[in-house]
C-alpha positions as CSV (number, residue, x, y, z in Angstrom):
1,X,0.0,0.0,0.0
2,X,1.6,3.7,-1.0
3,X,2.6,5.7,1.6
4,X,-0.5,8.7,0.1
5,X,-3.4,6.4,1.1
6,X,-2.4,6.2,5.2
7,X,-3.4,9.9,4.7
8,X,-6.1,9.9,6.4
9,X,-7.3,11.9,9.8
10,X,-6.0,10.3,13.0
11,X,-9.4,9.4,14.3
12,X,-9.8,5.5,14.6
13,X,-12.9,5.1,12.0
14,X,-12.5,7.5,8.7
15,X,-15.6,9.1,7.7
16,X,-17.5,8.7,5.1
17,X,-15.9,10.9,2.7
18,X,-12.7,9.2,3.2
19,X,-14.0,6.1,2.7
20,X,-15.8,6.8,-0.5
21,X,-12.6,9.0,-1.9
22,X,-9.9,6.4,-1.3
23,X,-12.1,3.2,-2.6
24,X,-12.4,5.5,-5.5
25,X,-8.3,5.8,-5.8
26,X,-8.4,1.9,-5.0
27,X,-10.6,1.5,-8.2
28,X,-8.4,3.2,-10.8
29,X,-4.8,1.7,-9.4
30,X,-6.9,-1.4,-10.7
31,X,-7.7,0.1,-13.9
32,X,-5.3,-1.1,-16.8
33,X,-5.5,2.8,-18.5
34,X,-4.1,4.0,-15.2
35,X,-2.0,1.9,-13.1
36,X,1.1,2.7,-15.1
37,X,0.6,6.1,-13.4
38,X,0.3,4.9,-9.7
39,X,4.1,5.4,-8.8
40,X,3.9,8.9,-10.0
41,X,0.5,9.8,-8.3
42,X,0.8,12.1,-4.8
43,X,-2.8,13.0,-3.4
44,X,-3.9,15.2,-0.9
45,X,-7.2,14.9,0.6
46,X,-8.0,17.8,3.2
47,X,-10.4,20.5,3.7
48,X,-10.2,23.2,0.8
49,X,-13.5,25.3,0.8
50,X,-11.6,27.7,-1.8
51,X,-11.7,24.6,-4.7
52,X,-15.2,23.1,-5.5
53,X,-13.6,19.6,-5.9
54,X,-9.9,18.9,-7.0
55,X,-6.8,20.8,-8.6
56,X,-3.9,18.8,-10.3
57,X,-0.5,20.4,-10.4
58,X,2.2,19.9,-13.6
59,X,4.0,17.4,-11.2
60,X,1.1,14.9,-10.6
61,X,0.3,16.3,-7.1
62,X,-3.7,16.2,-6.5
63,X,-5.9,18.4,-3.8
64,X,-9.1,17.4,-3.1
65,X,-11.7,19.0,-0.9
66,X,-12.1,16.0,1.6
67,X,-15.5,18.7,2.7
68,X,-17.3,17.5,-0.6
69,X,-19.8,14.4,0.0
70,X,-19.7,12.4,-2.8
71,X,-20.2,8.7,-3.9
72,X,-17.3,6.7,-4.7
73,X,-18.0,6.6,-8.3
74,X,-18.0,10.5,-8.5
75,X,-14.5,10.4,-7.1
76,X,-13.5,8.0,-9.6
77,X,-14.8,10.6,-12.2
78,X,-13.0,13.3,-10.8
79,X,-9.8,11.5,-10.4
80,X,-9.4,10.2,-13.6
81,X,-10.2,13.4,-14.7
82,X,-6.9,15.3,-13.3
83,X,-4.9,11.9,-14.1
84,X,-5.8,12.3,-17.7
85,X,-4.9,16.7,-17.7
86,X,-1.5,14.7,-17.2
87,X,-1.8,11.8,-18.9
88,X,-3.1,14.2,-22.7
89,X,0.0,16.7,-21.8
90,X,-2.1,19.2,-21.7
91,X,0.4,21.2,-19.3
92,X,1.8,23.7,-21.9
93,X,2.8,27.1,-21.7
94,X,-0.3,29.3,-22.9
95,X,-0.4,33.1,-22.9
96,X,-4.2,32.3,-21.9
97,X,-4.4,29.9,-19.2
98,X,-7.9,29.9,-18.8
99,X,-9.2,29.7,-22.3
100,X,-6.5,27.0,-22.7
101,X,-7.7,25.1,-18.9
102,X,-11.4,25.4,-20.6
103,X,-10.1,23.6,-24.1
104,X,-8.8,21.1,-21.8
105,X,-11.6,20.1,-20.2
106,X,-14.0,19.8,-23.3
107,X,-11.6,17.2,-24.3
108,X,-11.4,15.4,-21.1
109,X,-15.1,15.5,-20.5
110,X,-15.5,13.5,-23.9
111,X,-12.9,10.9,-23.3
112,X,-14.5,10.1,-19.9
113,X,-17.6,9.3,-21.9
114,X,-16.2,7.3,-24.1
115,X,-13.7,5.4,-21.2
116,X,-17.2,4.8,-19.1
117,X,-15.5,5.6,-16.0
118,X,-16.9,6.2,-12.5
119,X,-20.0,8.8,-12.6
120,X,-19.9,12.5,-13.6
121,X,-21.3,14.3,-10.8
122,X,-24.9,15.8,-11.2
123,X,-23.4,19.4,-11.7
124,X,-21.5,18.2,-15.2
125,X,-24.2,15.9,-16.5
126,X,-26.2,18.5,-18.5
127,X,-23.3,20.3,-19.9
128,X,-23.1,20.4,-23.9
129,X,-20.0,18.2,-25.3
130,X,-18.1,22.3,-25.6
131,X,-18.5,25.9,-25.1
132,X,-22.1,27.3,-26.1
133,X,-22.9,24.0,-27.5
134,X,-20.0,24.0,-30.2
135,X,-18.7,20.4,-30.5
136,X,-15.0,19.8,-29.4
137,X,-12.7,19.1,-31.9
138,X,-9.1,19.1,-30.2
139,X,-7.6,21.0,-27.4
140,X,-5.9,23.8,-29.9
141,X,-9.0,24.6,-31.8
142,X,-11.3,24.9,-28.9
143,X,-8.1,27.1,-27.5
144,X,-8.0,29.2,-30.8
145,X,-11.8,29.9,-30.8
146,X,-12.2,30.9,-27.1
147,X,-9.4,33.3,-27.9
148,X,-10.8,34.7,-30.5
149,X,-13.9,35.9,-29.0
150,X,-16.1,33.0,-31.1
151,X,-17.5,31.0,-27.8
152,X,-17.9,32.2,-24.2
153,X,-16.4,30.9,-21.1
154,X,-19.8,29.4,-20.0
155,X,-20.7,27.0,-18.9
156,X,-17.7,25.8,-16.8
157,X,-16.3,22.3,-17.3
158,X,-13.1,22.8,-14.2
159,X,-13.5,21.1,-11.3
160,X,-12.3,23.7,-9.1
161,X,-15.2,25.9,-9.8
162,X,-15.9,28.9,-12.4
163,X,-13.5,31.3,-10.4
164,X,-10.3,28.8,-11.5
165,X,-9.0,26.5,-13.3
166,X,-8.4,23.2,-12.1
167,X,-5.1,22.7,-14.0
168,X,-2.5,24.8,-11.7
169,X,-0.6,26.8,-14.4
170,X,2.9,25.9,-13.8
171,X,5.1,28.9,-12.2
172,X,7.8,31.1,-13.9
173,X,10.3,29.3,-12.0
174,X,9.4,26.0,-13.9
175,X,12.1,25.6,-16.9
176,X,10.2,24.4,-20.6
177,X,12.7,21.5,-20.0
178,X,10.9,20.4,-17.1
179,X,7.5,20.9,-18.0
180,X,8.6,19.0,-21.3
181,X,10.3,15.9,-19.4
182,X,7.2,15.7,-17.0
183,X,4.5,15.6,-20.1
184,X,6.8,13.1,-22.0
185,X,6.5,10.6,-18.7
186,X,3.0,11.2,-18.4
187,X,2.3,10.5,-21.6
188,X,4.3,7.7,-22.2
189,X,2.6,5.8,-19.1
190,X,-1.3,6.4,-20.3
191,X,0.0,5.0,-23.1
192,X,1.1,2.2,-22.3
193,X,-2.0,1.9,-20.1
194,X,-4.2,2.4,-23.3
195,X,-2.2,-0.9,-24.9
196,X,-3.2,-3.0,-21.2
197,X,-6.4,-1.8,-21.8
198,X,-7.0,-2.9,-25.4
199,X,-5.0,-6.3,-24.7
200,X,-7.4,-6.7,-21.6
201,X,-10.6,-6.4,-23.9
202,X,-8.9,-8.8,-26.9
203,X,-8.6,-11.6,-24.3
204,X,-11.9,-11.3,-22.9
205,X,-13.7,-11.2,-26.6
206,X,-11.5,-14.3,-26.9
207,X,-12.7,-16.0,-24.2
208,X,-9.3,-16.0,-22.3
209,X,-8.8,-14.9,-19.0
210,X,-7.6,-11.3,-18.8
211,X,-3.9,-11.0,-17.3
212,X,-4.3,-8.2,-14.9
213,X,-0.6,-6.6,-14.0
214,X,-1.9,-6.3,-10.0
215,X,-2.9,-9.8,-10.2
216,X,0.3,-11.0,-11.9
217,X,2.8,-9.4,-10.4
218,X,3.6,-7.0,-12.9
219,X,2.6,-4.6,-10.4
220,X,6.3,-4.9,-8.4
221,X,9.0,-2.9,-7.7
222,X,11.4,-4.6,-10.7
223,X,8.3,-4.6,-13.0
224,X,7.5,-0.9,-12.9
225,X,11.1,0.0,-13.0
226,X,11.0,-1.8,-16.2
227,X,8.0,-0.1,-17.4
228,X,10.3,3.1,-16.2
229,X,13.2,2.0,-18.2
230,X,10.8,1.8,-21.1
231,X,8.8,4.9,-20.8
232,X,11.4,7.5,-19.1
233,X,15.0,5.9,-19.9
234,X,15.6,5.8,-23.3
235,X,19.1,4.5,-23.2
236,X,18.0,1.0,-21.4
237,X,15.0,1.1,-22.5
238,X,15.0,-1.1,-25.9
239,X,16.9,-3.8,-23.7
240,X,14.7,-3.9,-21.0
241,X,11.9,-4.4,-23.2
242,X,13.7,-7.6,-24.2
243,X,14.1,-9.3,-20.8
244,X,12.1,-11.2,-18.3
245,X,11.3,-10.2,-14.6
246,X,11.9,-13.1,-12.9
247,X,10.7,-12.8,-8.9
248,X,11.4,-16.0,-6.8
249,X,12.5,-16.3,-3.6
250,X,13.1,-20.1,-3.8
251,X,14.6,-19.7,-7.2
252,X,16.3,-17.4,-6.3
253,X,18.0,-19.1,-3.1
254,X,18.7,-22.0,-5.4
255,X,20.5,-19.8,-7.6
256,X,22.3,-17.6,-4.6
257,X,21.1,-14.5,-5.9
258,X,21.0,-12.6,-3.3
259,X,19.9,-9.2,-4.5
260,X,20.1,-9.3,-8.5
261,X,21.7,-11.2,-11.2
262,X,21.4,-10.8,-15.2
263,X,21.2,-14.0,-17.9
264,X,21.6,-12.0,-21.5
265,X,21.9,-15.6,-23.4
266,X,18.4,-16.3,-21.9
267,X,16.7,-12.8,-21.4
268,X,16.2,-13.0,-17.8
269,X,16.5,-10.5,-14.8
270,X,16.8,-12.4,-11.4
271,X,15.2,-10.1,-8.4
272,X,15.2,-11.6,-4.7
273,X,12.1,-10.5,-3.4
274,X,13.6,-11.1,0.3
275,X,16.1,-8.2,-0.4
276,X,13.4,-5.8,0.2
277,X,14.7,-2.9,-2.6
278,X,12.6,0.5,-2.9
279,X,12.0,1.8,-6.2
280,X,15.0,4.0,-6.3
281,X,17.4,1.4,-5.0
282,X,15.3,-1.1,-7.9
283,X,16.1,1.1,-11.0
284,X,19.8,1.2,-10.0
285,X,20.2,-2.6,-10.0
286,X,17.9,-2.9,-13.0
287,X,20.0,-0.2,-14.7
288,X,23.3,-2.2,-13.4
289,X,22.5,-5.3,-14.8
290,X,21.5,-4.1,-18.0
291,X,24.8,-2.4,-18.4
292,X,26.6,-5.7,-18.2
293,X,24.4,-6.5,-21.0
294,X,24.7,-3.6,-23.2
295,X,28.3,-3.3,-22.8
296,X,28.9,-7.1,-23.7
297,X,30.7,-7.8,-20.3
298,X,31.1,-11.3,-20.2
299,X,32.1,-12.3,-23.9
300,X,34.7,-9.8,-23.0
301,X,36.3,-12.2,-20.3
302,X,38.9,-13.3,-22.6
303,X,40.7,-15.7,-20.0
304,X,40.1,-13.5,-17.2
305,X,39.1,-14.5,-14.1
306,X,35.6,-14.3,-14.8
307,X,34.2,-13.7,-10.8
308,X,37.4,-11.2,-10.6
309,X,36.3,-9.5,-14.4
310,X,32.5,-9.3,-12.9
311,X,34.2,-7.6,-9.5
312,X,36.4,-5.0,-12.2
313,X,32.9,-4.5,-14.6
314,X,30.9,-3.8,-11.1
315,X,33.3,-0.8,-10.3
316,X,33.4,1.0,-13.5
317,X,29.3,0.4,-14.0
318,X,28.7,1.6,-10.1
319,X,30.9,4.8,-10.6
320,X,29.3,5.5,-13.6
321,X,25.3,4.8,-12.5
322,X,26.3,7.1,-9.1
323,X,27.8,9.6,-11.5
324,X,24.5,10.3,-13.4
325,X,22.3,9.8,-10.3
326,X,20.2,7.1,-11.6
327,X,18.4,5.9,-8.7
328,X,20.5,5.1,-5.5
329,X,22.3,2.4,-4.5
330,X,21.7,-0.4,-2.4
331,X,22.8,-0.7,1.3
332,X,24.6,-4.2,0.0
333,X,26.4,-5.7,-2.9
334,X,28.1,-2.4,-3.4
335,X,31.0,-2.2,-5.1
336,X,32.5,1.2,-5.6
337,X,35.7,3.0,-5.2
338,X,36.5,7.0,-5.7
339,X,39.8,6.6,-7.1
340,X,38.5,3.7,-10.0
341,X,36.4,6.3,-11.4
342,X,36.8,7.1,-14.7
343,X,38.7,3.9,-15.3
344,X,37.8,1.1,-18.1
345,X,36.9,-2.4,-16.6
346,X,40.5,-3.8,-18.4
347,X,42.4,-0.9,-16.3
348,X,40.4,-2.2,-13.0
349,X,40.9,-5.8,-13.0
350,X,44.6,-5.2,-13.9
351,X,44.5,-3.4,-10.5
352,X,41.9,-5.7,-8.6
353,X,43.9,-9.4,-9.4
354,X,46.8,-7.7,-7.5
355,X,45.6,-8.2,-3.9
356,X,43.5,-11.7,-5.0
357,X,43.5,-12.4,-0.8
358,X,41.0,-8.8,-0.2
359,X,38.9,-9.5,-4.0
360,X,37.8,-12.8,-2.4
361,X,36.0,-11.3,0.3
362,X,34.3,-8.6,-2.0
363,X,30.4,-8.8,-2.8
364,X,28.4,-8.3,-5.7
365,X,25.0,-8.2,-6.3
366,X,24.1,-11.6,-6.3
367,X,26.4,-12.3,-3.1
368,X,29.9,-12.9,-1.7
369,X,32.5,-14.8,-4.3
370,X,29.9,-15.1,-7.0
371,X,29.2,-13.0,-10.1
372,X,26.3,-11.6,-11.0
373,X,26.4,-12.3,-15.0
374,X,25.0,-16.0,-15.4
375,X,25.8,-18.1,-17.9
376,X,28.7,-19.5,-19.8
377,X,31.4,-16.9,-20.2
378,X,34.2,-18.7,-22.4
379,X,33.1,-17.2,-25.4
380,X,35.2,-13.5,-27.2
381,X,32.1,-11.9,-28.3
382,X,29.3,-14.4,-27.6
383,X,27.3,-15.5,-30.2
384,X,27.0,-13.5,-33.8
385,X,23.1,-13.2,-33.2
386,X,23.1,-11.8,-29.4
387,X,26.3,-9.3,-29.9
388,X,24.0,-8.1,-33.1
389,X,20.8,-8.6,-31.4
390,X,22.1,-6.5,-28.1
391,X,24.7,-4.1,-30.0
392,X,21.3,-3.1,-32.5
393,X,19.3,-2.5,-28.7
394,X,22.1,0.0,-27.3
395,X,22.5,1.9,-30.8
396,X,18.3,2.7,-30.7
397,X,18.5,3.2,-26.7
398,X,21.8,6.4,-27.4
399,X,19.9,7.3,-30.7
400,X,16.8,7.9,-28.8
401,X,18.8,9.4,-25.8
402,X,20.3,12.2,-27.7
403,X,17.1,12.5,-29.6
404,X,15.2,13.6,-26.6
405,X,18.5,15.4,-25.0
406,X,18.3,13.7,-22.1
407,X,21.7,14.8,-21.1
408,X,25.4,13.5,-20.9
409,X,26.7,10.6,-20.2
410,X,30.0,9.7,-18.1
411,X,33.2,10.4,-20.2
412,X,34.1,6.6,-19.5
413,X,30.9,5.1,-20.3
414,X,30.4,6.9,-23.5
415,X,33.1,5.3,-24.7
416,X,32.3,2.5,-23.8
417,X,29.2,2.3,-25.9
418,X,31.3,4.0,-28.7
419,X,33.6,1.1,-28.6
420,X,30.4,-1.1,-28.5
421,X,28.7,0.2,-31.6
422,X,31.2,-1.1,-33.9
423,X,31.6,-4.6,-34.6
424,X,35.0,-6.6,-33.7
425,X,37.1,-6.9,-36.5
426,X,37.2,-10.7,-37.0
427,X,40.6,-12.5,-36.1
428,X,41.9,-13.0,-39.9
429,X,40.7,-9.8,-41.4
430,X,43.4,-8.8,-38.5
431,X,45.7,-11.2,-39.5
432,X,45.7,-10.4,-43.0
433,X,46.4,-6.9,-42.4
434,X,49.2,-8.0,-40.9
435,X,50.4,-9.6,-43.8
436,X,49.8,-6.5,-45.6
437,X,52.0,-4.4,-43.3
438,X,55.2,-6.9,-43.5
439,X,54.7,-8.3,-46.8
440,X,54.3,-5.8,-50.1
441,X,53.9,-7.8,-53.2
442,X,57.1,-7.7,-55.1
443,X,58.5,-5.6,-57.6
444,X,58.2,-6.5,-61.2
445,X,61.6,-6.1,-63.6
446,X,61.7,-6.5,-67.1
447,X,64.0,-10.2,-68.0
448,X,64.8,-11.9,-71.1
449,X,65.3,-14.9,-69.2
450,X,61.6,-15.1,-69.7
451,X,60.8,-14.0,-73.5
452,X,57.1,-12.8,-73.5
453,X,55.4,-13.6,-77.0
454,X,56.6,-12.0,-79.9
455,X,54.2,-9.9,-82.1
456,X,53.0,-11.1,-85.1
457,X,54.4,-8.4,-87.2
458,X,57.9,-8.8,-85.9
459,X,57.9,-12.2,-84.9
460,X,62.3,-12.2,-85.2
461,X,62.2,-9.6,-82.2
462,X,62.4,-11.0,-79.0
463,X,60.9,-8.8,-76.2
464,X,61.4,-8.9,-72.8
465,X,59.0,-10.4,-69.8
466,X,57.9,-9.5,-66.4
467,X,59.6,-11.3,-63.3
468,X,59.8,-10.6,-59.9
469,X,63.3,-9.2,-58.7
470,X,65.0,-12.8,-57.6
471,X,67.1,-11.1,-54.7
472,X,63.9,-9.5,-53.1
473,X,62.1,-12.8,-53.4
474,X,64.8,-14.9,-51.2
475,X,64.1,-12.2,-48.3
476,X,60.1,-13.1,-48.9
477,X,59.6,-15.4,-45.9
478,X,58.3,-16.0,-42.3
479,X,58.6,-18.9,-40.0
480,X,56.0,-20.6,-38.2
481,X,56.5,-21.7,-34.7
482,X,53.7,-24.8,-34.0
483,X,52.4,-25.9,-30.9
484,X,52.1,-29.6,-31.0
485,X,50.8,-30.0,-27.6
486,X,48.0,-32.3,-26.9
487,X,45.8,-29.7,-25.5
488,X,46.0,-27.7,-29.2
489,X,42.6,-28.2,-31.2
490,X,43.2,-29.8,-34.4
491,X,39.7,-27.9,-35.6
492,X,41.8,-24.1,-34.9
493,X,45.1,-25.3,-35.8
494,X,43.5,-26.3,-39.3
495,X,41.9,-23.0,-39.5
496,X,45.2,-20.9,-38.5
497,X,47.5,-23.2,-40.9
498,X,45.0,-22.3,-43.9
499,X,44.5,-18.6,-43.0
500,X,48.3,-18.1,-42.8
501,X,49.0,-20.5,-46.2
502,X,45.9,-18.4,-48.1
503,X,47.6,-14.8,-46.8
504,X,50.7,-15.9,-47.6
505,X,50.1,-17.2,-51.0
506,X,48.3,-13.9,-51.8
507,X,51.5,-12.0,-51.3
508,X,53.5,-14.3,-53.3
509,X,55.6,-15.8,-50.2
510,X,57.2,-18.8,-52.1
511,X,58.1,-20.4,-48.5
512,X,57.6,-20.2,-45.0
513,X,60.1,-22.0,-42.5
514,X,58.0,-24.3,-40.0
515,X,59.0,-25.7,-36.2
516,X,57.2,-27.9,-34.2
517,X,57.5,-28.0,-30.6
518,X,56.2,-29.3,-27.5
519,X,59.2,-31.1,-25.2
520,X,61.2,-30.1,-27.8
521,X,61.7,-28.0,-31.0
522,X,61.8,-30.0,-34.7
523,X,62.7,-28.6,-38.0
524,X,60.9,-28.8,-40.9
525,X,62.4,-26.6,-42.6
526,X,61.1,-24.4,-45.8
527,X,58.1,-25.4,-46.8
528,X,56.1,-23.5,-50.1
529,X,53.3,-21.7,-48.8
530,X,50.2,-23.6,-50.6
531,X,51.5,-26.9,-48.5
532,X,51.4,-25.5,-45.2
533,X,48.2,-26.7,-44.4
534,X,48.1,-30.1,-46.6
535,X,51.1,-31.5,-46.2
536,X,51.9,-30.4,-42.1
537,X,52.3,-33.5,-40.0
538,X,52.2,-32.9,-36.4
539,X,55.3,-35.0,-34.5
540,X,55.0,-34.6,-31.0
541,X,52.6,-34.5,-28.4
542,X,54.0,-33.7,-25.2
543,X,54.2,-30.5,-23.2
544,X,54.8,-27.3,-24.6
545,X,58.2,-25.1,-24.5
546,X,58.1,-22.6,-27.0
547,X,61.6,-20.9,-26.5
548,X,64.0,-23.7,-27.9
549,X,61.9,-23.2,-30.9
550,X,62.2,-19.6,-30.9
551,X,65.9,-19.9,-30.8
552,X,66.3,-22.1,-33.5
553,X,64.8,-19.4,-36.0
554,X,66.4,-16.7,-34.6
555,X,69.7,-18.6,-34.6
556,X,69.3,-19.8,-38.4
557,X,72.0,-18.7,-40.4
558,X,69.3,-19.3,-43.4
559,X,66.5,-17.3,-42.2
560,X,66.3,-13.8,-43.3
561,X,67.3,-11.6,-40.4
562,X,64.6,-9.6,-41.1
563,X,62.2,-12.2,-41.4
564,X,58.8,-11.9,-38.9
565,X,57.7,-15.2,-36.9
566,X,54.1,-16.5,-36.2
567,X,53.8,-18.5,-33.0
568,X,50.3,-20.9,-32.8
569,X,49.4,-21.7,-29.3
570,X,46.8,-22.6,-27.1
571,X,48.0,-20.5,-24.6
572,X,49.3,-23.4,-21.8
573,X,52.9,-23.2,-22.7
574,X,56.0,-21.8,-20.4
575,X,57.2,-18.0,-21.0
576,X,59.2,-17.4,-24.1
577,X,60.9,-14.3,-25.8
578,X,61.0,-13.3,-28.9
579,X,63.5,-10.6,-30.2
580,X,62.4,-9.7,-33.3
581,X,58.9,-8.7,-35.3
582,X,56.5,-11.7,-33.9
583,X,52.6,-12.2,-33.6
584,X,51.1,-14.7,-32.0
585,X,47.7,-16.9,-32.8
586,X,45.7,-18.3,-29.2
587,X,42.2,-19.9,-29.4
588,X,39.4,-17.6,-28.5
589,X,38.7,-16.9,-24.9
590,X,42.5,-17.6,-23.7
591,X,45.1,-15.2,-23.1
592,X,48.9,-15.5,-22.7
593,X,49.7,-15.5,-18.9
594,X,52.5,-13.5,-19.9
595,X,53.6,-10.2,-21.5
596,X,54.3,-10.2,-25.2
597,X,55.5,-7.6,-27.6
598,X,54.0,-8.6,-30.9
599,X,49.9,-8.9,-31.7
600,X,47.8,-11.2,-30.5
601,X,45.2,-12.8,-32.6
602,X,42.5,-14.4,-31.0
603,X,41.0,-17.8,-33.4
604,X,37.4,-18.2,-33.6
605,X,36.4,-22.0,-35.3
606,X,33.3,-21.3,-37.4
């Protein structure tokens, strides 16, 4: 129960008025146009002999004259009468607030006839449909005509009586922006009571039992603050749209969540009940945990830690939600350092796996030592269809956001989503450009070691043809350093080998010099480039120590000084250093536990 309907006179029985007035607000929280619009509502019922029944203010605050005796149906008229002032955005800035209060309420007065709700009270009942019996077209043409002089001010459709209008015109103080966010909120809410509405009456001209939001729990605190995210928060709001509410204690002990945990590959949002958030302290979670979503935070584990990568995403979201005041956070599950702010979640967890024996204790939102992203987490990027899927959701959420200029966001997390909106450049299209960058094609001479055809009008002349220059051609060449370990997946190592023969090929690379190791390094010497991945058979298959391998190329007195090295890996192999230009090829998802100087290309199988 909201905190507006313990209003009430401290005598022990409320009198009749009260009664009838707040079974009336009962009523339309239970109305599918209207209980979208609950959270927002703040009513005051007290004596007010000055208004004949109720006022409604630009910010959704309601007086009513608790002196007026009325049945509970009357009430329900009058409220949804104020609720749908806001609802219409019919607070504007007018030169002429009356004529334009008066426009207002013609148009009000005919959608409550057409809505059927609660009783107009006897006072309204003979009035004509608009002003001197002209009928009501829209609010601006009724507010042109009454401006003009071309119909009167009687008879008087505001419920505060003919002295006033009932809709409180909004003071100077109040900014356009304001008035403007407040109307777009309103709006957005009766809308999407209008859509419960229209569902409601489908299912029950189907024959199907309506689903009511109080009945079904839609009604709760993570609900509405995903109907907020929808209607008021543009940036999270295409995402939220996309995920389940998912309120179970027992689940939810099952699962130890306890707060709030996010599952993007199944579209679900975990909420403990038992952890008893308000609605500020709900949007902040909701808005956390769709973050991790939005900003791809688990395919990005890359090898990491994943509980200490959730602790290092939970700082940089936190500083960043607390930053732009969205909501407040909880009392528990916390995370949230001064001097991290600003700082990207790679920069954090460099700094967080540094003390592992404190990180330990450290809670997130769904409890001590356990992250709050669900799922599997070995993957670089996910799945194509969710990074598109989610990526599309956060480009409509910032297009909208700007759109409606509803601010700036943190320096850090703009980038973020900067970063987000382009796609990863896949492993080999990387790869390739580092062919590119090492390997020009080569330089064509003229040769009459190679006689081109003669022409048929001089066919005694011999002319010369086009070869490549031979000394630049026997500097053309790379070696390949192969990890034969048993933990290396023949499915990637395929892939790798035929990416680097069909680059190298393309470049006109007439060899590449190849080394297995694993306990020890074997040469296979120069091999042409279109029988790397044919002819390659792999010797050994015992541990992996890459260095003896390294030295042998280095060491060559046949292999070009100059000459770059690829490494393959899986990543479980001892330290090595290379001196000279190297890159090196792991499987997706792992990452060197070492330091390396050269590029590191991440293989996908597809």
């Amino acid at each position: 129960m909201s905190k507006r309907r313990n209003r009430r006179r401290k005598a022990d029985e409320p009198s009749i008025q009260e009664q009838n007035f707040w079974s009336a607000v009962s009523r339309l929280d239970h109305d599918s146009t209207f209980w979208h619009m609950v959270e927002t509502w703040e009513i005051t019922f007290e004596p007010a002999p000055e208004i004949r029944w109720a006022t409604v203010a630009y910010d959704g605050s309601i007086r009513a004259n608790s002196e007026r005796l009325a049945s509970v149906e009357e009430w329900e008229y009058v409220l949804a009468h104020c609720y749908l002032h806001l609802g219409l955005g019919h607070f504007r800035r007018r030169t002429r607030w009356r004529e334009w209060s008066l426009a207002c309420d013609c148009m009000v007065r005919l959608r409550l006839d057409a809505l059927r709700i609660g009783r107009a009270p006897e006072e309204f009942q003979s009035l004509p449909d608009g002003p001197d019996g002209a009928p009501a077209k829209d609010e601006e043409s009724l507010y042109r005509r009454l401006c003009e002089g071309g119909a009167g001010l009687s008879p008087v459709y505001s419920l505060s009586g003919s002295d006033r209008p009932d809709m409180l015109e909004p003071d100077a103080q109040v900014t356009d922006k304001v008035l403007e966010k407040m109307r777009r909120e309103y709006e957005s809410k009766l809308a999407l009571g209008i859509q419960d509405a229209v569902r409601e009456a489908v299912e029950i001209a189907g024959g199907l039992t309506p689903r009511r939001p109080w009945e079904s729990g839609e009604g709760s605190e993570p609900c509405r603050a995903k109907s907020w995210c929808m209607a008021s928060y543009p940036l999270l709001g295409a995402l939220a749209a996309n995920f389940e509410i998912i309120e179970d204690a027992k689940l939810c002990a099952r699962m130890d969540v306890s707060i709030a945990a996010v599952n993007e590959s199944a579209r679900e949002l975990y909420f403990n009940p038992a952890a008893g958030l308000d609605r500020d302290e709900t949007r902040f979670v909701m808005a956390h945990e769709l973050l991790h979503v939005a900003l791809r935070h688990q395919g990005r584990t890359q090898g990491r830690d994943p509980y200490l990568w959730n602790v290092a995403c939970d700082f940089a979201i936190n500083a960043w939600l607390i930053e732009m005041r969205l909501g407040s956070p909880p009392q528990v599950g916390l995370l949230y350092d001064p001097e991290l702010k600003g700082l990207s979640a790679e920069t954090i967890y460099d700094r967080v796996v540094k003390d592992l024996r404190v990180c330990r204790r450290l809670r997130t939102l769904r409890g001590k030592g356990k992250g709050d992203m669900l799922g599997p987490s070995d993957r670089v990027h996910g799945t194509a269809d969710l990074d598109d899927f989610y990526r599309g959701c956060l480009a409509r959420g910032v297009q909208l956001h700007e759109a409606q200029g509803r601010g700036l966001l943190p320096s850090g997390l703009a980038e973020e989503i900067r970063a987000q909106m382009q796609p990863p450049v896949p492993w080999d299209v990387r790869l390739a450009r580092w062919f590119d960058q090492r390997f020009a094609l080569p330089e064509m001479r003229r040769s009459y070691a190679r006689a081109s055809r003669r022409q048929a009008a001089t066919p005694d002349i011999f002319r010369p043809g086009y070869i490549a220059d031979p000394d630049t051609d026997q500097q053309r060449t790379f070696g390949v350093v192969l990890d034969t370990s048993g933990s290396m997946g023949r499915v990637l190592l395929a892939r790798a080998l035929g990416a680097i023969a069909g680059f190298a090929a393309a470049k006109k690379v007439p060899a590449a010099r190849v080394v297995f190791c694993d306990a020890q390094a074997y040469d296979a010497g120069y091999m042409p480039t279109e029988a790397i991945a044919d002819r390659v058979q792999v010797r050994g298959r015992g541990g992996t120590v890459l260095q003896p391998g390294v030295d042998l190329l280095e060491r060559a007195p046949d292999f070009p000084p100059n000459g770059p090295i690829l490494i393959i890996t899986d990543g479980w192999c001892d330290a090595f250093r290379v001196r000279r230009d190297h890159a090196v090829l792991v499987p997706a998802g792992m990452k060197l536990p070492f330091p390396v100087r050269g590029e590191v290309f991440q293989m996908e199988a597809r």
